[in-house]
C-alpha positions as CSV (number, residue, x, y, z in Angstrom):
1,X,0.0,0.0,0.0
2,X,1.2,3.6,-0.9
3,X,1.6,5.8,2.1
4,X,0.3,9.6,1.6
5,X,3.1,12.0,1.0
6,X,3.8,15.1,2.9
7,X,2.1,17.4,0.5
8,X,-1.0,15.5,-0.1
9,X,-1.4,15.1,3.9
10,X,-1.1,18.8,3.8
11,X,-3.6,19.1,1.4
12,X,-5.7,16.8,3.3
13,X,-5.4,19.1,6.5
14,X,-5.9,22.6,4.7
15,X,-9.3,21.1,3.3
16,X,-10.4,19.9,6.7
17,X,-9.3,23.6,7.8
18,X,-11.7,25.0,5.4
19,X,-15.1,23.2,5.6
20,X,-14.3,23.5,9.7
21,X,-14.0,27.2,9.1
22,X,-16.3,27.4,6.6
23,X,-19.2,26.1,8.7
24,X,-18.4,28.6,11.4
25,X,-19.0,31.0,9.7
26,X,-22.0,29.6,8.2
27,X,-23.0,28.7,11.9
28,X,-22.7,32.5,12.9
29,X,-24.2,34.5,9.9
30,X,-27.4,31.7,10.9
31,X,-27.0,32.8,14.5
32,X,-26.6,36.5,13.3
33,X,-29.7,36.8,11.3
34,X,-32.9,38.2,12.5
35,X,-35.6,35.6,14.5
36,X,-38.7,38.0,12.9
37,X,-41.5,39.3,14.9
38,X,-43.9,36.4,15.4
39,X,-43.7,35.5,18.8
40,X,-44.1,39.2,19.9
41,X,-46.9,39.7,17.8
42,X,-48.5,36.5,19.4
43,X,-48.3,38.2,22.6
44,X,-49.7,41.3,22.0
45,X,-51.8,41.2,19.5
46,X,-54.5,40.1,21.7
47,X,-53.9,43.4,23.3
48,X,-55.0,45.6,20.1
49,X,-58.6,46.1,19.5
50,X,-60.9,47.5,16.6
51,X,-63.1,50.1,17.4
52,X,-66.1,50.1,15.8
53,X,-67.9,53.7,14.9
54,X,-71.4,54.0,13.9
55,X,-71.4,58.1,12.4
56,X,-74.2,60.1,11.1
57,X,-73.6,60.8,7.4
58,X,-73.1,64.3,6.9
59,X,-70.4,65.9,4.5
60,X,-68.2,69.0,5.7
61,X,-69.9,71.4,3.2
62,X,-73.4,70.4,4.4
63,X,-72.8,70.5,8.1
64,X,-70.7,73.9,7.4
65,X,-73.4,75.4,5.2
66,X,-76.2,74.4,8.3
67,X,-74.4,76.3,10.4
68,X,-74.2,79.2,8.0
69,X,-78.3,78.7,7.8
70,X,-78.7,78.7,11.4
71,X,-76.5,81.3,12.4
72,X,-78.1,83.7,9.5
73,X,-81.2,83.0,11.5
74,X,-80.0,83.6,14.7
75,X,-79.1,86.6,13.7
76,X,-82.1,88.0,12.2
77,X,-84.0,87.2,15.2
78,X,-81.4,87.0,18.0
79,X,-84.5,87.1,21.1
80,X,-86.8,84.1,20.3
81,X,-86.0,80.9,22.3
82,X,-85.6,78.9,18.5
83,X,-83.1,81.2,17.7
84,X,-80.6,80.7,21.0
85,X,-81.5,77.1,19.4
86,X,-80.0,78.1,16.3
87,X,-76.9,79.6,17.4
88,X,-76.3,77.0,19.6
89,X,-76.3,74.8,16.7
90,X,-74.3,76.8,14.7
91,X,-71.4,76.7,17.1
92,X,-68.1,75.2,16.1
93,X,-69.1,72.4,18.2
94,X,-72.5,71.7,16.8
95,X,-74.4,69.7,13.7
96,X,-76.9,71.0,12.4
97,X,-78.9,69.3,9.7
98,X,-78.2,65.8,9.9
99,X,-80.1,62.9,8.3
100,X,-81.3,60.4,10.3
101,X,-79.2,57.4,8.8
102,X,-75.8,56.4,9.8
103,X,-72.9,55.3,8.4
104,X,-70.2,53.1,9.9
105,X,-66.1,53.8,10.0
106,X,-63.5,52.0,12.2
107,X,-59.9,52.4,13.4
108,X,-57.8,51.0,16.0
109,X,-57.3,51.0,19.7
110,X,-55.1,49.1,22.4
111,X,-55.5,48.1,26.0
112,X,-53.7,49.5,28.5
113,X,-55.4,48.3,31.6
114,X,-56.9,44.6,32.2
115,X,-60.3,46.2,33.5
116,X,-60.6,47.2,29.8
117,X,-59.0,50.7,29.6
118,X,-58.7,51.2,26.2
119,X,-56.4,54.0,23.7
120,X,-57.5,54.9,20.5
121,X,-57.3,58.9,18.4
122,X,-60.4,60.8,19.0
123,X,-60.6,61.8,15.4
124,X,-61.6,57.8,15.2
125,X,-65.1,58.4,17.2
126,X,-65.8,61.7,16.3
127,X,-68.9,61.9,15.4
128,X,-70.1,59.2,17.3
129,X,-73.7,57.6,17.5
130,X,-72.2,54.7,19.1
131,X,-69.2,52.8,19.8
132,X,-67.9,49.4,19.9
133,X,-64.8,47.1,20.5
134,X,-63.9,44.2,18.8
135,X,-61.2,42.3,20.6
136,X,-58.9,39.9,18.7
137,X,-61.3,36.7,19.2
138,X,-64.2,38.8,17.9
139,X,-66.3,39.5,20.5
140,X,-68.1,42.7,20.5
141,X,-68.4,45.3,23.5
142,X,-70.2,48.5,23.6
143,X,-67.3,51.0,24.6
144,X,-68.0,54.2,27.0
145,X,-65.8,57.5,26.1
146,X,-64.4,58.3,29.1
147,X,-62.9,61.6,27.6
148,X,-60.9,62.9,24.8
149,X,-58.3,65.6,23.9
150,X,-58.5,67.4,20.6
151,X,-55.0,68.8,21.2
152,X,-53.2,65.0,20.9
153,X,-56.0,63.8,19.1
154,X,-56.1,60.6,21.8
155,X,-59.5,59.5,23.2
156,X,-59.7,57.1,25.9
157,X,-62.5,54.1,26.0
158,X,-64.0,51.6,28.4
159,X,-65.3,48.7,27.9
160,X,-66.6,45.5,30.3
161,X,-65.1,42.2,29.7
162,X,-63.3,41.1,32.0
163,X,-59.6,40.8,32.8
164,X,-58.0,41.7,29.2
165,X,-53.9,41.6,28.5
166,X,-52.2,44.9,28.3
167,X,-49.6,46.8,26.8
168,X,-47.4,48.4,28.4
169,X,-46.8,52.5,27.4
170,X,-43.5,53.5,27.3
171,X,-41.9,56.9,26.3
172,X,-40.5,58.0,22.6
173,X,-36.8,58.8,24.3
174,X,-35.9,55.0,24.7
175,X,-35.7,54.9,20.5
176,X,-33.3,56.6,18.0
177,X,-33.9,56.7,14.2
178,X,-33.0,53.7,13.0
179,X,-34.0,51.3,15.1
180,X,-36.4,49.2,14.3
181,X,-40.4,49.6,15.0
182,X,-43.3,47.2,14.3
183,X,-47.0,48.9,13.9
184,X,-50.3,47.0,14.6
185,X,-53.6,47.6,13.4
186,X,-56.7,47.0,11.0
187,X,-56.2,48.9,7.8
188,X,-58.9,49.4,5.2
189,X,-61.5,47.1,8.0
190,X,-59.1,44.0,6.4
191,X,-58.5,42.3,9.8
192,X,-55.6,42.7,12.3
193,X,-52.1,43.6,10.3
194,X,-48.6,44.0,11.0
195,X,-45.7,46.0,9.3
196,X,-42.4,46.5,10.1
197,X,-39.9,49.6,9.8
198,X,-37.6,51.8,11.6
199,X,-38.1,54.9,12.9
200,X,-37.1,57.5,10.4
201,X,-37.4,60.9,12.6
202,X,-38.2,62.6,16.2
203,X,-40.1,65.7,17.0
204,X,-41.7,66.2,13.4
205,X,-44.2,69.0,14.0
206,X,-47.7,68.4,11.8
207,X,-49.5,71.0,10.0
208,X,-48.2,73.9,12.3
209,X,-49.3,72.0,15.5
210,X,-47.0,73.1,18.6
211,X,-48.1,70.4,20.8
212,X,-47.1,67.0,19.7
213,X,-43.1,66.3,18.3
214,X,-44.3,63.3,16.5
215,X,-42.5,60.1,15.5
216,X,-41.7,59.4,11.7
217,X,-41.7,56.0,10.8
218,X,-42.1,53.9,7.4
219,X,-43.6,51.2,8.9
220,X,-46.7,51.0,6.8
221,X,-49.8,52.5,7.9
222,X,-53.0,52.7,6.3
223,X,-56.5,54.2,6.9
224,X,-57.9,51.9,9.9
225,X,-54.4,51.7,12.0
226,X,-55.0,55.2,13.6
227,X,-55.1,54.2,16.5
228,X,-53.2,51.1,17.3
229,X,-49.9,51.1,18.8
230,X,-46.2,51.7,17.4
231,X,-43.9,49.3,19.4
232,X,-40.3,47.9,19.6
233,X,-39.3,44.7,19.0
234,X,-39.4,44.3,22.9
235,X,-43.2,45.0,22.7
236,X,-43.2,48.3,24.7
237,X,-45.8,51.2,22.9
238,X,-43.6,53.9,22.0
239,X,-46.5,55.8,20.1
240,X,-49.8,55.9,18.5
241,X,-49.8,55.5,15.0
242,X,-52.0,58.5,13.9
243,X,-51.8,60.2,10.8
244,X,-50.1,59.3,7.3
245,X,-48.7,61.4,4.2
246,X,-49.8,60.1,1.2
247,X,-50.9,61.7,-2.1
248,X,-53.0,58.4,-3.0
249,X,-54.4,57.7,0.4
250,X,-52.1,54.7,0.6
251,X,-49.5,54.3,2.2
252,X,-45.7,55.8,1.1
253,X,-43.7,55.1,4.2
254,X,-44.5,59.0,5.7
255,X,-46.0,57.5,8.7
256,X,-46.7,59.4,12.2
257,X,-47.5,58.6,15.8
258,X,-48.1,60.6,18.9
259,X,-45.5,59.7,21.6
260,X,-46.0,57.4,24.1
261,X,-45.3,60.0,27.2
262,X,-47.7,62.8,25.7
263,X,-50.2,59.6,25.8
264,X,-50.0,58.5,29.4
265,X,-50.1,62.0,30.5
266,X,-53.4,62.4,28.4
267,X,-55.0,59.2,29.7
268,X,-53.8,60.3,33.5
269,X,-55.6,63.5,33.4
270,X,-58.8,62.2,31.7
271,X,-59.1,59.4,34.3
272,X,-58.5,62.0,37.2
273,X,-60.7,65.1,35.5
274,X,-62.5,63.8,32.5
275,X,-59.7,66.4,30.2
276,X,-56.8,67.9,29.7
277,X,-56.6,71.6,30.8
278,X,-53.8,73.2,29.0
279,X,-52.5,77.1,29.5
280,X,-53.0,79.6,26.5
281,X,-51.5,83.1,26.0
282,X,-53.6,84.2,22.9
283,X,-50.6,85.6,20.7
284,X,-48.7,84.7,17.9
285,X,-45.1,85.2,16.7
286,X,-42.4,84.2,15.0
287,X,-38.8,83.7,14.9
288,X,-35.8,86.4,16.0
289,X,-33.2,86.8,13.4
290,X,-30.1,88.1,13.1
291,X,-31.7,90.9,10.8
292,X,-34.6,91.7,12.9
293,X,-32.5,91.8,16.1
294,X,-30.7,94.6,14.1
295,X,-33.6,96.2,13.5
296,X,-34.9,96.3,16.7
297,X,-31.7,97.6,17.9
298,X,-30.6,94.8,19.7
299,X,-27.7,92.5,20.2
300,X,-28.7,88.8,19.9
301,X,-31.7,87.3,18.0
302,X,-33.0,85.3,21.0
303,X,-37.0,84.9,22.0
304,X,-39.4,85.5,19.5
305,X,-41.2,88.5,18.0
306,X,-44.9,88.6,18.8
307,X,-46.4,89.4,15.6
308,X,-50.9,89.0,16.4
309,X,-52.0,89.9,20.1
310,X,-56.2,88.4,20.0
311,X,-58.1,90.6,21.0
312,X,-59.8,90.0,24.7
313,X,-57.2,87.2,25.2
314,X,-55.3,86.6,28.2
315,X,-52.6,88.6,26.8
316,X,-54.8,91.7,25.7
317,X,-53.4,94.6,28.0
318,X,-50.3,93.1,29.1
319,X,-48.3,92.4,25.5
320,X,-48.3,93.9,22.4
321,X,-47.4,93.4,18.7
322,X,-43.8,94.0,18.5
323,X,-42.6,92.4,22.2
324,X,-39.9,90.2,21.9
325,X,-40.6,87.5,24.7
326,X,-37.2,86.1,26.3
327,X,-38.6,83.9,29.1
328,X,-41.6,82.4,30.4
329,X,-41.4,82.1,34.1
330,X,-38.1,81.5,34.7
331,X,-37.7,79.2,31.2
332,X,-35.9,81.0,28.2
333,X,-38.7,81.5,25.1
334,X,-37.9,79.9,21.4
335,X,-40.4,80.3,18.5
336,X,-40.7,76.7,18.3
337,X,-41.0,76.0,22.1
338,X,-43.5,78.6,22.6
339,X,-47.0,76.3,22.1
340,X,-45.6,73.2,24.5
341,X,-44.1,75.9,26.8
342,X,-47.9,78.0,27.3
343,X,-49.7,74.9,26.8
344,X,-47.6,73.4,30.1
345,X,-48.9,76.6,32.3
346,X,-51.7,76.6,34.8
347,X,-54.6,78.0,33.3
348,X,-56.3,80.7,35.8
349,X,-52.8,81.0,36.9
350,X,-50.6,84.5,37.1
351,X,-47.3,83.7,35.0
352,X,-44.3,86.6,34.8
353,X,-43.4,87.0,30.8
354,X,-39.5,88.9,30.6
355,X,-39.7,90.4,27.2
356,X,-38.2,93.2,25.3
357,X,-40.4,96.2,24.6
358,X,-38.9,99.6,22.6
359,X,-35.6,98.4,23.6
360,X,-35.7,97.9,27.3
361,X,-36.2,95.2,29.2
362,X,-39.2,94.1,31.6
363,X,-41.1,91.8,33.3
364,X,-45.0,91.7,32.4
365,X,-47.7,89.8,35.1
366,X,-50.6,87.6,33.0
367,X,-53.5,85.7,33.5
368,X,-53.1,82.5,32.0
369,X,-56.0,81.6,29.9
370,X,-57.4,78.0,29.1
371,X,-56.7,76.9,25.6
372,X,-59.3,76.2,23.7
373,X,-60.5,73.2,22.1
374,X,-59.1,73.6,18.5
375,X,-61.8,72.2,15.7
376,X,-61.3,68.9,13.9
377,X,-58.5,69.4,11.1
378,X,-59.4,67.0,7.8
379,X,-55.4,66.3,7.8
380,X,-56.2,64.0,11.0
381,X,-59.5,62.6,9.9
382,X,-60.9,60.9,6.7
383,X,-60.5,64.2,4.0
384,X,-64.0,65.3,3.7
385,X,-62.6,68.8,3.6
386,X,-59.3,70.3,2.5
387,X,-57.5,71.9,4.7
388,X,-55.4,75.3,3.4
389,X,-52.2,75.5,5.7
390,X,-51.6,78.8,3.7
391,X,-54.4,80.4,5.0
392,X,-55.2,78.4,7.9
393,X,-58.6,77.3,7.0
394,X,-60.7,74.2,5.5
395,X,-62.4,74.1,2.6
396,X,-65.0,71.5,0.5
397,X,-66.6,71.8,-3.0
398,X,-70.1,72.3,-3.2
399,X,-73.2,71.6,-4.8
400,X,-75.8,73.7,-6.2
401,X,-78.3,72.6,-3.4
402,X,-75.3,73.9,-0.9
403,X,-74.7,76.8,-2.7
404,X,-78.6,77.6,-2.8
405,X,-78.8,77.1,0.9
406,X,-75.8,79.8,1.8
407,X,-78.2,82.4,-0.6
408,X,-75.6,81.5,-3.2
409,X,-77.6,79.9,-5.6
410,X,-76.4,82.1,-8.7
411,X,-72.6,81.0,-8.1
412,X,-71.8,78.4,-10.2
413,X,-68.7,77.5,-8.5
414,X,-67.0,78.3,-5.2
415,X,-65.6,76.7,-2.0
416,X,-67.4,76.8,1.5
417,X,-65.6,77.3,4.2
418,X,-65.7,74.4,6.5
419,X,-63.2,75.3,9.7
420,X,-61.2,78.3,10.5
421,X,-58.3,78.3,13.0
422,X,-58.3,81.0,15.7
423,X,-55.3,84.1,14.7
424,X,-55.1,82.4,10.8
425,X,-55.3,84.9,8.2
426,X,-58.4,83.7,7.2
427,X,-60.1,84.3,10.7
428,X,-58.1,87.5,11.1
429,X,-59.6,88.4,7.6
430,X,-63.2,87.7,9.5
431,X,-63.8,84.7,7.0
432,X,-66.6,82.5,8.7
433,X,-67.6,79.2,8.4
434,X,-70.3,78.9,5.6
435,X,-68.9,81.6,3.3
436,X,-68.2,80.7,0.2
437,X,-64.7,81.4,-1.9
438,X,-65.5,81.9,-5.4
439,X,-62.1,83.4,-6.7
440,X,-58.9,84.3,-6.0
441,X,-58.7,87.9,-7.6
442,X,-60.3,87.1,-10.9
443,X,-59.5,83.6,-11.0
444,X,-62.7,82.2,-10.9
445,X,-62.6,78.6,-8.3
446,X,-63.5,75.1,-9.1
447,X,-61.7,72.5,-6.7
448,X,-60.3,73.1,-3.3
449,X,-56.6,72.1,-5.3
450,X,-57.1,75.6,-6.8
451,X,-56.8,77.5,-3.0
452,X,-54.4,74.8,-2.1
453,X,-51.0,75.7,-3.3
454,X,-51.9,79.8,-2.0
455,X,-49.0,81.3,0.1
456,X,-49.6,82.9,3.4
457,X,-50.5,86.1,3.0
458,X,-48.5,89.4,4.4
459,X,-49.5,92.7,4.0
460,X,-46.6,93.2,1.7
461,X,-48.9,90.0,-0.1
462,X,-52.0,90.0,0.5
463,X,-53.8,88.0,-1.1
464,X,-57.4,88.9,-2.5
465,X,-60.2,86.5,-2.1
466,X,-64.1,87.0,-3.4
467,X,-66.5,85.7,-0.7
468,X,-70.3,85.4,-0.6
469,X,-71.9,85.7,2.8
470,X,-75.7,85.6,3.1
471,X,-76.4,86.6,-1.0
472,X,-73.9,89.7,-0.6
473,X,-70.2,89.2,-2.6
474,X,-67.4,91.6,-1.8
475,X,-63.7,91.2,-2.0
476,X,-61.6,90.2,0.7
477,X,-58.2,91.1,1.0
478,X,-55.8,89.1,3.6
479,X,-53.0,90.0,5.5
480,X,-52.0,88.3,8.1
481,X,-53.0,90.6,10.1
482,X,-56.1,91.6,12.2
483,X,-58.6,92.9,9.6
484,X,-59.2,97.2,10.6
């Protein structure tokens, strides 16, 4: 028998070194790669629910031109106990006009209590005839609104059935962009979903709201997941998937939730005081630069200018249009801080404002006022209306019967106004709900896409709008600024 020589025995050895290092490896990119998501979601997915809405079915531009009718009514006979009826009705808060039958919309919601204390956004029940919860086994419970808050858009449900498993909320500081998130909810009614992402930003402000720093993620989210819960891969809620980007309506991975901490301080109050009672100053302003500070004759371009004072607001008397606020109480004032830092002061309370007034310093005394409840924005709910960031207002198309019932009936075209925010342009302009937009200068208007691309108006370019209130037309120029 022929012994081996030296060489092939080497040989021999180097291949046993390489399928012995090769399956190492192979043995740690295996032990390397990602395990998935399934056994977290089959703990909590019994956890998320689907809440069931039945709504009234009433379109933006029919409850917005009721309110126009009622108010015009009102108006014309302000004594008569049918009209304090009518302008009750005609309040941002009210309905008028609606149809008997109802119509039926869902979202998503979570438990966060076994004795059925349950998380959902508000702008899923608004409108509300009745609501239910469908747990993950598919039984049905009617659900009790224990309170919401139009500010974070959360709304907080009970319902009876027993002991139920939780999820736990967490706070929005234990992720970084990048890591990974998975979302859970029912999109399009389809039955309970999961997607998977990362988050992709931190403290994204939304449609010029100061309240909420959002989370960005691309984990898809689709109509029916508002609602549902935005969690690591260690099942802690980290937010509350609420509103999407998307030019279809579908989703593009522009996903947002509300953090988890602005959440369990939301739910806290409502359980202890049925809301959420938030300080408000009644001003607007806007950034200090380097150019304005020079202006104004000062040395750095800290605080912020206050640009709109609201008349018979907390601040009426004690600031004016031109202060430059430095510090709030004893915390220094940004432009971009300014909403969270009022909204965190004790309404009824007396707060001490340092600003800078015709170049000297001083320290103002105010009343803190309690912010009011801001009306339902069409970016957060299911697009009935448009909303205009330009001019700070919402808007639908109309129909000839609408446009007959604002005294309109020999427009051919025109958008109603369906919601105004307080200090916008448009409300500054004294734009109401129920007036209809019929051109932009001599531009004659067809779809709300026409108003949507406008700028916000300054008085260096104001912007000139047509409205027709109660059969009267007259143009409308906006500012910015508090109409004289």
């Amino acid at each position: 028998m022929d012994l081996p020589s030296e060489g092939s025995n080497c040989l021999r050895l180097a291949g046993l070194i390489f399928i012995t290092l090769a399956a190492t490896l192979a043995g740690a990119v295996s032990c390397a790669a990602p395990p998935g998501y399934a056994a977290l979601v089959r703990k909590v997915a019994p956890s998320v629910v689907t809440v069931l809405v039945e709504q009234e079915p009433i379109s933006a531009a029919d409850r917005a031109a009721a309110r126009a009718a009622n108010r015009a009514a009102a108006e014309a006979d302000p004594n008569t106990v049918s009209a304090i009826v009518r302008r009750l009705l005609a309040a941002p808060s009210g309905e008028a006009g609606r149809n008997e039958g109802a119509t039926g919309s869902l979202g998503s919601g979570f438990v966060v209590r076994e004795d059925g204390l349950i998380v959902t956004n508000r702008h899923v029940i608004a409108d509300a005839r009745s609501v239910k919860v469908r747990l993950s086994d598919g039984r049905e419970f009617a659900a009790k609104i224990l309170g919401v808050d139009a500010v974070t858009d959360i709304a907080v449900l009970s319902i009876q059935a027993g002991r139920l498993p939780v999820l736990r909320l967490g706070s929005s500081k234990t992720v970084s962009v990048g890591d990974v998130v998975i979302a859970i909810g029912n999109p399009y009614g389809l039955g309970q979903s999961v997607t998977a992402g990362i988050v992709s930003a931190r403290g994204r402000i939304i449609e010029d709201d100061p309240y909420i720093d959002f989370l960005q993620t691309d984990a898809a989210i689709n109509r029916g997941n508002s609602g549902g819960p935005l969690m690591t891969v260690d099942g802690l809620v980290v937010g509350v998937t609420s509103v999407i980007f998307s030019p279809s309506g579908g989703s593009v991975g522009l996903g947002f939730a509300i953090p988890a901490e602005t959440v369990s301080a939301v739910v806290r109050d409502i359980e202890a005081h049925g809301r959420v009672e938030r300080g408000y100053l009644g001003i607007s302003a806007q950034p200090m630069t380097a150019t304005m500070a020079a202006a104004l004759h000062l040395k750095n371009a800290e605080g912020a200018l206050v640009t709109v004072v609201e008349a018979h607001g907390p601040a009426d008397g004690a600031l004016i249009i031109g202060d430059v606020l430095l510090k709030i109480e004893s915390i220094p004032v940004s432009f971009k801080d300014l909403g969270k830092l009022s909204a965190r002061l004790v309404p009824d309370s007396l707060a001490t404002v340092t600003l800078i007034r015709s170049g000297a310093q001083l320290s103002v005394a105010m009343k803190v006022g309690r912010l009011p409840e801001p009306v339902s924005d069409p970016a957060l709910t299911d697009g009935q209306d448009v909303w205009i960031p330009g001019l700070r207002i919402g808007v639908a198309e109309t129909t000839s019967a609408i446009r007959k019932a604002i005294k309109a009936d020999e427009e051919s075209s025109g958008m109603i106004v369906t919601q105004l925010r307080p200090a916008g342009p448009g409300a500054l302009a004294g734009l109401r709900v129920g007036d209809l937009i019929t051109h932009i200068g001599a531009k004659q208007l067809y779809l709300p896409a026409d108003l949507a691309g406008v700028k916000q108006p300054t008085p260096q370019d104001p912007l000139l709008l047509r409205v027709v209130r109660e059969g009267s037309a007259g143009f409308v120029a906006l500012t910015g600024e508090t109409a004289p």
